[in-house]
C-alpha positions in Angstrom: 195.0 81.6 84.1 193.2 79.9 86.2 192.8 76.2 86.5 189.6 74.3 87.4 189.9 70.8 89.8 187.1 68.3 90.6 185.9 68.4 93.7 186.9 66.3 96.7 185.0 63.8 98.2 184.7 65.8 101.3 182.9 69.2 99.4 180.7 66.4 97.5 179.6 65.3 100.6 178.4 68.0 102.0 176.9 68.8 98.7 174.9 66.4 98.6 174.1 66.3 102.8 172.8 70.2 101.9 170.8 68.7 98.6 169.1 65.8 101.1 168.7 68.5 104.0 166.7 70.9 101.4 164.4 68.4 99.8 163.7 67.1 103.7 163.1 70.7 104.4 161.0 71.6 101.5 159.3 68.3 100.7 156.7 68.7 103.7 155.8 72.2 103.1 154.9 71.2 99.1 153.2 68.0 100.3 151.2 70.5 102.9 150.5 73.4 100.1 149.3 70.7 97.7 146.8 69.3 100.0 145.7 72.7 100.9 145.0 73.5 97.5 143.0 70.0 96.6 141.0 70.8 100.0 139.9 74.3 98.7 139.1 72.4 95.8 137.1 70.2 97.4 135.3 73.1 99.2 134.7 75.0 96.0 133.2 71.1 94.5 131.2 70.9 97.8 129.8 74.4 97.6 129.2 73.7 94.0 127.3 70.6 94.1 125.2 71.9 96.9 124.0 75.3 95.4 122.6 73.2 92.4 120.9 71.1 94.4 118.8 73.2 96.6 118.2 75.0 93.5 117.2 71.8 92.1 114.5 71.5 94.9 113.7 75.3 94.5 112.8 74.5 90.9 110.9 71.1 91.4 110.1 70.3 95.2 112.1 67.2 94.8 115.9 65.8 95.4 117.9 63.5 92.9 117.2 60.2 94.5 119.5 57.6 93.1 123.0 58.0 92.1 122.2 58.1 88.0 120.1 61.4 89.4 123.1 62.7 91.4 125.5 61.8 89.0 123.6 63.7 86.0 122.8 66.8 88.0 126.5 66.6 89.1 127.2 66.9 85.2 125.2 69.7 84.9 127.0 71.9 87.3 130.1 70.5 85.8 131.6 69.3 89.0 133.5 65.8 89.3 131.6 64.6 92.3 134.4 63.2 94.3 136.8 64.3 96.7 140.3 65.7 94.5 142.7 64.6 97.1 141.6 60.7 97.2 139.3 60.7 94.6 136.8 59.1 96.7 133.0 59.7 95.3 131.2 62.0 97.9 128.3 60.8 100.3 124.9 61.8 99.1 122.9 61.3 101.4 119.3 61.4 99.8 120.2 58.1 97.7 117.6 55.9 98.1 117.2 52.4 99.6 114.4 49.6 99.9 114.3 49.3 103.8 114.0 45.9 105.4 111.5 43.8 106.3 111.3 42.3 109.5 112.7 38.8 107.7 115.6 40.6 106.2 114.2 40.9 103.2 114.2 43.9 101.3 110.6 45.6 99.7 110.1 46.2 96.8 110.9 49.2 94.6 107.5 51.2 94.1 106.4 54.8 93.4 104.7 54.9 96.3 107.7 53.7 98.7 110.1 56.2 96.9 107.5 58.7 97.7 107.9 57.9 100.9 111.7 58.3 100.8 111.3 61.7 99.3 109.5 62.8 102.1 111.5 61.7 104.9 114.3 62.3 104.0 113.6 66.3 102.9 111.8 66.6 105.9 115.0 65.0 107.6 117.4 67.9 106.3 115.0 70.9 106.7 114.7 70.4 110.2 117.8 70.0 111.1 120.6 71.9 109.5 123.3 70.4 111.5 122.5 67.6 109.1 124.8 67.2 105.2 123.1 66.6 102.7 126.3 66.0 100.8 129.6 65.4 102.3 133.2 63.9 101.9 134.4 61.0 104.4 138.1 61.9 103.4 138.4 66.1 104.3 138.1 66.2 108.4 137.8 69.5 110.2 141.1 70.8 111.0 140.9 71.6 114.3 140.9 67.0 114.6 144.3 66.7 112.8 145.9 66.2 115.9 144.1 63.4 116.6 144.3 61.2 113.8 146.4 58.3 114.3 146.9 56.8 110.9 145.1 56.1 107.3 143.3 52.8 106.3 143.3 51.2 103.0 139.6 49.8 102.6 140.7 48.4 99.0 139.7 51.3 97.1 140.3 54.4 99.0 142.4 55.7 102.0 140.6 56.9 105.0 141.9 59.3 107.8 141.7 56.8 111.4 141.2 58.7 114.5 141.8 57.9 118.2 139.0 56.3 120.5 138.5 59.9 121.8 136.9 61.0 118.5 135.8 58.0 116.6 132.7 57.1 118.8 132.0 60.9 119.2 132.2 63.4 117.2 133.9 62.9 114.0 133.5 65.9 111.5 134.1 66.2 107.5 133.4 68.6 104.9 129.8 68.9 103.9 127.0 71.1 102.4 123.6 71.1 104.3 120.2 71.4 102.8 119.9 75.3 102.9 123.8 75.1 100.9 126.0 76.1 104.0 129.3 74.5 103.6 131.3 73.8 107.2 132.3 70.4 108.7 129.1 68.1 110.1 129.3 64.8 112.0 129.6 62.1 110.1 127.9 59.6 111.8 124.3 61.2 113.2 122.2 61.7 109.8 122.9 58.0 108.8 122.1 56.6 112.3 118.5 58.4 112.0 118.1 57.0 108.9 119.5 53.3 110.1 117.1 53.3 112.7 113.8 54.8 111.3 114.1 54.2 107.2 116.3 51.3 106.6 115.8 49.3 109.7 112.1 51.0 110.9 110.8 47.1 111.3 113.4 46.4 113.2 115.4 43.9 111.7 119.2 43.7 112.4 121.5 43.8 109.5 124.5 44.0 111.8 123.9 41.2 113.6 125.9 38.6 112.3 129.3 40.8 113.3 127.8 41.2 116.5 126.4 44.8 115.8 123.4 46.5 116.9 120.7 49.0 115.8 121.6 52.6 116.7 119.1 53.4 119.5 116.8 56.5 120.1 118.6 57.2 123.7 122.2 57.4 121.7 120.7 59.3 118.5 119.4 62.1 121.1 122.2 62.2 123.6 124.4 62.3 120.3 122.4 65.1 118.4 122.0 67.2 121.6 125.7 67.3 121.7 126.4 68.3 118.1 123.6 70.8 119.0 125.4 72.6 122.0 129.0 72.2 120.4 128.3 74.0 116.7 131.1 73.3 114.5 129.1 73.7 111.0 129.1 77.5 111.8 125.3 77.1 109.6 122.7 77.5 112.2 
């Protein structure tokens, strides 16, 4: 007949050191499965979201134009428009805006000046498809993990931060471009262009008060011929 006994302190020690080495162990690789599955999900929302809306411009010549626009066409394709893993609403980038005048004043909201928008900013993304039309600012390209140094709280969302070697470069993150080809685009180009010759075309300084300036046409082109002669989007 055999008789069970409790275990010693010594067996329930390494017990538990095996428990805490196997959770150490496997805790990483779940962490790293589950965001690879909320990044393929935000690939598939991405791709989603995009495909609607050039067919939305295939069917009327127009974009949404205001967030109630990209919210309800959004609906439609029965996509949550916001990145799974933070759940940080994606950047559309055709939302428009009142530029400035030169007095920092904004004008005003007319037909005619939304027109205007519409036609900028399509002509904007046809001709250059290393532009997104739609992107998230939390799902960087890959090949940057390496260089990101830490994550940001900006009282809503986290955001990945990356070293000085990237940030004023070439930052990319997941995006769709006007013709619906998903890959990583920079993140910083298309909203420079329109900075300088939408929002800020009479030349009025928003930024100024932080010390800022306007993006200028030497840095828009030295940056764009860059992204030009180093791909990435694998669209063009």
């Amino acid at each position: 007949m055999m008789v069970s006994r409790g275990w010693s302190l010594k067996e329930l020690l390494i017990a538990v050191a095996i428990m805490v080495a196997l959770v150490a162990l496997l805790l990483p690789i779940g962490l790293r499965v589950r965001t690879a599955v909320k990044r393929a999900d935000c690939k598939t929302r991405i791709a989603t979201l995009g495909a609607w809306l050039v067919q939305e411009y295939s069917r009327t010549g127009s974009l949404p134009i205001t967030e109630e626009e990209f919210e309800a066409l959004a609906k439609r394709a029965g996509v949550e428009p916001r990145c799974p893993l933070n759940g940080e609403p994606y950047q559309y980038y055709a939302v428009f805006k009142p530029p400035y005048r030169a007095d920092g004043s904004l004008l005003p909201d007319t037909p005619q000046l939304r027109h205007e928008w519409k036609v900028f900013i399509t002509n904007l993304l046809k001709s250059r498809r290393y532009h997104p039309i739609l992107q998230c600012d939390y799902c960087y390209d890959p090949k940057l993990s390496s260089k990101v140094v830490g994550q940001e709280w900006d009282g809503a969302y986290w955001y990945p931060v990356f070293s000085d070697e990237v940030a004023g470069k070439d930052r990319r993150f997941l995006g769709v471009n006007f013709y619906g080809c998903v890959g990583y685009y920079n993140d910083n180009l298309l909203g420079s262009i329109i900075t300088l010759e939408w929002s800020c075309r009479s030349g009025y300084n928003p930024f100024a008060k932080w010390g800022g300036t306007l993006p200028s046409r030497e840095e828009i082109e030295n940056q764009e011929r860059a992204i030009q002669q180093g791909g990435g989007s694998g669209c063009w």
